[in-house]
VOLO-6502 format. One record per residue (C-alpha): residue in one letter; x, y, z. Coordinates in steps of 0.2 Angstrom, whole numbers, plus 2048, in hexadecimal, padded with zeros to 3 digits. Layout:
! residues N
aXYZ/...
END
This chain:
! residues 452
x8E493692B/x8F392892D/x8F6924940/x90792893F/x90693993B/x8F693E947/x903937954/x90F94194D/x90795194C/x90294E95E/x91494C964/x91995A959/x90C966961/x91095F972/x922961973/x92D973976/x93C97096B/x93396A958/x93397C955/x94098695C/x94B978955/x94597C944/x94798D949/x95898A94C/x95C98193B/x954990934/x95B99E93C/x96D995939/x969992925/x9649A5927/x9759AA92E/x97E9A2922/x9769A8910/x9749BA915/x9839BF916/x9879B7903/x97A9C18FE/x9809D2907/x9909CC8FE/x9879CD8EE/x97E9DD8F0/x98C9E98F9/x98C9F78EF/x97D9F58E6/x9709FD8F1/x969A0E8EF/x96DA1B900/x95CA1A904/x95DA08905/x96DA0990D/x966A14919/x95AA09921/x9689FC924/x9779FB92E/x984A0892E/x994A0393B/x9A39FB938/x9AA9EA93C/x9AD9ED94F/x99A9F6953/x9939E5948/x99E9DA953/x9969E2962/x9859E395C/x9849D1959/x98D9CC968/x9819D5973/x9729CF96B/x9789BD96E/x97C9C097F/x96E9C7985/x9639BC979/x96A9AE982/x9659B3991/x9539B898C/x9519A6987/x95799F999/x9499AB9A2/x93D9A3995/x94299399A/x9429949AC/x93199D9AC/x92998F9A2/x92F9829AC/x92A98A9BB/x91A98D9B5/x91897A9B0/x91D9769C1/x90F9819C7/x9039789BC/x9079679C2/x90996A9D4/x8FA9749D6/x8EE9719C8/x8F195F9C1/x9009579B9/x8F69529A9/x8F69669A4/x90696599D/x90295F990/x8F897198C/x90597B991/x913972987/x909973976/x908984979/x90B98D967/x90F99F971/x91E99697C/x92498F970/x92699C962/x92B9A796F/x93C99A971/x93C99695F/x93E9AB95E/x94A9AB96C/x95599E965/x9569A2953/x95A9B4956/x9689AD962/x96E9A2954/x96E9B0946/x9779B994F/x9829AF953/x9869A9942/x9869BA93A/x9949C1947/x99F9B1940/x99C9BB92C/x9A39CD932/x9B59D092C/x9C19DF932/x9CF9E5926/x9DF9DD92A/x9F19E0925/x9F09CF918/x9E59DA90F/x9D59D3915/x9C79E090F/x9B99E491D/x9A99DA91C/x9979E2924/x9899D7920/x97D9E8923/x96D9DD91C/x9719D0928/x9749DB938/x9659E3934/x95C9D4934/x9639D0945/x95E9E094B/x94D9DE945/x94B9CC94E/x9539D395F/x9439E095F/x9389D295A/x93E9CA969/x93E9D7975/x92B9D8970/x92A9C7973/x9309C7984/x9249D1987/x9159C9980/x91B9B8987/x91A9C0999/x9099C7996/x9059B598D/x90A9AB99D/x9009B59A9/x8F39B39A0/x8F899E99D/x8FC99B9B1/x8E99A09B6/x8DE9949BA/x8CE9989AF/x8D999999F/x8DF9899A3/x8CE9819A5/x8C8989995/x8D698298D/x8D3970993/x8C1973991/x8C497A97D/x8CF96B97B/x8C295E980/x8B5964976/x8C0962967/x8C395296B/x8B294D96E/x8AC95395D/x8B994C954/x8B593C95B/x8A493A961/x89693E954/x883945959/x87793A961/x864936958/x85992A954/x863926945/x873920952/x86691795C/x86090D94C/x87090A948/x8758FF95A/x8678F4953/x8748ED946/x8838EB954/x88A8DB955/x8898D0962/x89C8C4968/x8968B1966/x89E8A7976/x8AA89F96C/x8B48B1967/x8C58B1968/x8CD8BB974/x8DA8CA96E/x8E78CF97B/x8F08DD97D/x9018DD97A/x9098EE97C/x9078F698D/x900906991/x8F491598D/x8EB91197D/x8EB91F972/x8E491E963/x8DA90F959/x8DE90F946/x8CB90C941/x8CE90992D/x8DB8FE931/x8D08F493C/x8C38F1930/x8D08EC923/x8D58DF92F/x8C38DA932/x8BF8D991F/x8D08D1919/x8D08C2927/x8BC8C2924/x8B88C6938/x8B08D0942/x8BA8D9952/x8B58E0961/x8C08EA96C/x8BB8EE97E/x8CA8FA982/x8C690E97D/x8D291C97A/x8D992098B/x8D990E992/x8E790899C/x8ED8F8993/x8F58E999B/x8FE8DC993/x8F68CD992/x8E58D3996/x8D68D2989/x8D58E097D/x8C88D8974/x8C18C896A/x8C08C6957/x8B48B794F/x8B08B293C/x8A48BE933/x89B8AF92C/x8998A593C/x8A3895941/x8B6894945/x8C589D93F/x8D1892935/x8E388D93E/x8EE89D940/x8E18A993B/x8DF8B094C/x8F38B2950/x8F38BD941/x8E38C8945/x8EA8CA955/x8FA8D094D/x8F28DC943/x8E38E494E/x8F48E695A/x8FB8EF94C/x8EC8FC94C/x8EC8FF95F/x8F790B964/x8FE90F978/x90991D980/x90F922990/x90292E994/x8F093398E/x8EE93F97F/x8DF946977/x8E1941967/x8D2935969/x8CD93397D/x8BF93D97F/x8BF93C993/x8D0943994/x8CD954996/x8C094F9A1/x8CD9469AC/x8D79579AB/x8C79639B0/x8C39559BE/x8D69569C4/x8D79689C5/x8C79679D3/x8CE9599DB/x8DF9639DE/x8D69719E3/x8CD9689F0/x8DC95F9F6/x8E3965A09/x8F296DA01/x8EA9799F5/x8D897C9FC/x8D29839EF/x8C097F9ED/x8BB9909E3/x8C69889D5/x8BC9779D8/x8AD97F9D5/x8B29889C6/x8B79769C0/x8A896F9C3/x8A097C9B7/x8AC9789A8/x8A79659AD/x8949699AD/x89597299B/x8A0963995/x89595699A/x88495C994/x88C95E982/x89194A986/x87E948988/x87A94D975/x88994196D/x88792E96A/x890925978/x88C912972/x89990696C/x8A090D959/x89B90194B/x8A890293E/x8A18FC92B/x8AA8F691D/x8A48FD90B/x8968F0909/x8908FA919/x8918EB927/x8978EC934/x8A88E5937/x8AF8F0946/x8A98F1957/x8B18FD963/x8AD900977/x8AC91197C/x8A891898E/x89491C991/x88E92B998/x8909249AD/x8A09219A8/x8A39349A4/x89993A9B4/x89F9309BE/x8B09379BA/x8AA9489B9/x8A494A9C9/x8A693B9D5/x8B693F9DE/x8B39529DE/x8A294B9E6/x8AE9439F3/x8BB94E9F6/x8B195E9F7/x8A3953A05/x8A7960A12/x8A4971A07/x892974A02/x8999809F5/x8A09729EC/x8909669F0/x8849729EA/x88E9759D8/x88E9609D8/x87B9629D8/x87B9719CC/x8849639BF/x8799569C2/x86B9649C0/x87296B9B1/x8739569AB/x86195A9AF/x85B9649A1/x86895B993/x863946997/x85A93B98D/x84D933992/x858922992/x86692C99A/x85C92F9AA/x8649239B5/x87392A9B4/x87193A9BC/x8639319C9/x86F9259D0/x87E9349D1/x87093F9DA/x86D92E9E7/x88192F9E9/x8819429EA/x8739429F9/x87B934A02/x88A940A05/x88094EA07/x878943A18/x88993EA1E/x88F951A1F/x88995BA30/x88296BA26/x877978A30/x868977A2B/x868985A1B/x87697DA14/x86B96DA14/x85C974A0E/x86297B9FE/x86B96B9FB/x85D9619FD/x85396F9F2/x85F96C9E3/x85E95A9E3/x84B95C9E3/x84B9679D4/x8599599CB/x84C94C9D0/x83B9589C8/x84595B9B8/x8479479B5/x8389439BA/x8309509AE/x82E95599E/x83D96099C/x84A95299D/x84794B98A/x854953984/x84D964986/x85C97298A/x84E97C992/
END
């Protein structure tokens, strides 16, 4: 799928306003062609048609209408001001990098999109309702029309109402970490593919940078985003090179600084102006943005889950339940890490060689951010120390073989901090008998990949 719209999708998703806009245009459109057709059916409708519609006269349309805008209006503020003040909640005590789930929110914002375009019908219809004047102006009730209104001022009414019960339900903490936790997963599938002997074959044919490659820079600032991985091997095959980029999805990029280093497929030396223009086009295919998103960096819901149990372990919100229950969502998402390939991505071309290299994080990179500052700001709470070891434990059971220093050298770290606390001596004992049962399970048989 073309970058732009992926990007535009995501911004679409991501954004309050797309669709009550639309909604808006629609509900306008709406107020303006059903009128014309009351218009061109008054008269023609059987009484028991009749019946179901609207029966008053000019003045009780007028204050229909008008008190379905009014109040509608209104409605829409109190939505407004409880969704802000609920992403205020979620950035001051949960993590700023959640609003992002709350905004893409579908429920918000078809509840606004509801809000709105009821308002705007309204609104526009009341403009089509005529009284009988002395010129000789005939009375004109759109009944289809006020109907219609009627019909969307319940629909909002029951919308209200579900938007309050969907908020309480948005605003607790274990719906918010299922929801980061859901989100990572798709990400992670959709990027990373399953681990096996075939992937590890594969790393056989990776290509190695000669010392003479010539170094790509960045030159757009910012959080990369997304990589453009057909395009890349276009590049690759058109200018006859090979490329490598040592930045991943989620990489803070600095102008100036290396994103990576191209070098002639064949061997030798580019001709004159051949690397200017691939390190026109590779910069073509990288694309950076303010802040993170999860269109292709898997470790960004795991920085959110990791944020939430930082903030909860924080002075201000001491919270460490909520850390705890973090940690958990972080255990479950890193042991389905352990069964995805986590090398370097090697990109083909349709002769199937390899033309594309691209760096990605390696499981101690996603450990290390899963658990090393909860690890640090929970020191003081065995609570919080003995759920680290139930991760690391957890790791356990899922590692392979070749995976196994990973989780030794966080348990080294983990009983390090564990000695620099003052726990009596049952706190300390079941510690110390956790990280005995992490070390047995590595050391065994039952840390092959086994989920036993």
């Amino acid at each position: 799928m073309k970058t732009w719209l992926v990007n535009g999708r995501d911004a679409f998703k991501t954004q309050l306003w797309p669709i009550p806009t639309i909604a808006v245009v629609a509900a306008l459109l709406l107020g303006l062609g059903l009128p014309q057709l009351d218009a061109g059916v008054n008269g023609h409708l059987s009484g028991r048609v009749s019946g179901w519609l609207f029966g008053g006269d000019a003045d009780a349309a007028r204050s229909l209408l008008g008190a379905i805008a009014s109040s509608l209006i209104t409605v829409t503020a109190l939505t407004f001001s409880l969704t802000v003040v609920t992403l205020q909640l979620a950035s001051s005590q949960f993590s700023p990098r959640l609003l992002r789930t709350f905004t893409r929110d579908q429920f918000v914002q078809a509840t606004l999109a509801l809000f709105l375009a009821t308002f705007t019908y309204s609104l526009t219809v009341l403009r089509a309702v005529r009284s009988a004047g002395d010129s000789g102006q005939r009375e004109f009730v759109p009944n289809i029309a006020i109907t219609l209104a009627f019909v969307l001022t319940v629909a909002s009414v029951l919308g209200l109402v579900l938007f309050l019960a969907h908020l309480t339900e948005q605003i607790r903490v274990e719906t918010m970490l299922r929801n980061v936790h859901r989100d990572a997963l798709s990400t992670m599938r959709a990027v990373l593919t399953e681990g096996g002997p075939a992937v590890t074959d594969d790393r056989a044919h990776e290509p190695q940078q000669p010392a003479d490659a010539v170094q790509l820079l960045v030159d757009d600032e910012g959080f990369l985003i997304r990589v453009d991985q057909g395009e890349l091997v276009k590049v690759a095959v058109h200018e006859h090179a090979m490329i490598l980029l040592d930045v991943y999805p989620g990489s803070f990029l600095v102008t100036g600084t290396p994103l990576g280093a191209a070098w002639p497929a064949g061997g030798g030396r580019f001709d004159e102006g051949v690397p200017d223009r691939i390190a026109e086009m590779v910069a073509g295919c990288i694309h950076t943005g303010f802040e993170r998103t999860a269109s292709q960096d898997v470790g960004f819901g795991l920085r959110q889950l990791t944020d939430v149990a930082n903030k909860a372990l924080s002075p201000g919100i001491n919270d460490p339940t909520t850390a705890i229950h973090a940690l958990g969502h972080i255990s479950a998402f890193l042991c389905d890490l352990t069964d995805r390939d986590l090398g370097a991505e090697l990109l083909r071309d349709e002769g199937d060689r390899v033309r594309v290299t691209l760096s990605r994080p390696d499981l101690a990179t996603y450990v290390d951010l899963g658990i090393s500052q909860p690890r640090r700001y929970g020191a003081t709470d065995p609570q919080v120390l003995e759920k680290v070891f139930q991760v690391l434990l957890d790791l356990s059971h899922r590692v392979a073989p070749e995976q196994r220093p990973v989780v030794f050298d966080q348990l080294e770290r983990l009983r390090a901090t564990v000695d620099a606390q003052s726990f009596d001596s049952g706190e300390r004992r079941a510690l110390v008998g956790l990280g005995l049962r992490i070390e047995q399970n590595l050391r065994g048989p039952l840390s092959s990949g086994s989920t036993a």
